[in-house]
N, C-alpha and C positions, 0 to 999 in steps of 0.2 A: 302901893300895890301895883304890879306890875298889869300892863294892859295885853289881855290876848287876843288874839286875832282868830278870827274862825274860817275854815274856806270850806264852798260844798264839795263834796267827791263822794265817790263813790266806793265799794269795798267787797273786792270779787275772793271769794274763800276760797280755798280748797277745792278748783275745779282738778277732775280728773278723768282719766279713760281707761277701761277695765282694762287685764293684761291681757285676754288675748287679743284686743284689738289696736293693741298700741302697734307704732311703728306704721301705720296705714292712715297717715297726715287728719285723725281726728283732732287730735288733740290740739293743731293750728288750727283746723276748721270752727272748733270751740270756741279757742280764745279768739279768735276774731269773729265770730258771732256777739260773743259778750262784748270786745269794745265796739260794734257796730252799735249796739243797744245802748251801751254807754254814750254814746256819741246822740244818739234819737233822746235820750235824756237830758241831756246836758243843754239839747237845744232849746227846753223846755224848763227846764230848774238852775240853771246857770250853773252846773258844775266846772269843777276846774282841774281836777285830776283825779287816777283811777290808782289805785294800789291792789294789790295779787297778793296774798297771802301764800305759801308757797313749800312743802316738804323737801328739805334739802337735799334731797336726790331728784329733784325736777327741775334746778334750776338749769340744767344745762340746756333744757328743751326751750326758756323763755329766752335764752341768750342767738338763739338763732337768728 
């Protein structure tokens, strides 16, 4: 039997920003709220990485 290895993280879903207020740097604002909080976590439960679930027409905003 193969041996698996487990790591802690985290798992941020489906954050978004209504449409009329896109385009008005909430949605950076957000997502670095969320990894700040991830971070104050991690310092606390040993996490070791974050994943973003993500609608394929958003990816262009995480790439910036």
């Amino acid at each position: 039997m193969m041996d698996k290895q487990m790591f802690p993280s985290i798992r941020l879903h489906y954050m978004g920003v209504n449409r009329k207020n896109r385009n008005k740097g909430y949605g950076k604002m957000l997502l670095l709220f969320a990894l700040d909080t991830c971070l104050e976590i991690s310092e606390n439960v040993g996490c070791v990485f974050v994943t973003l679930e993500a609608l394929e027409g958003t990816v262009g905003f995480k790439q910036e």
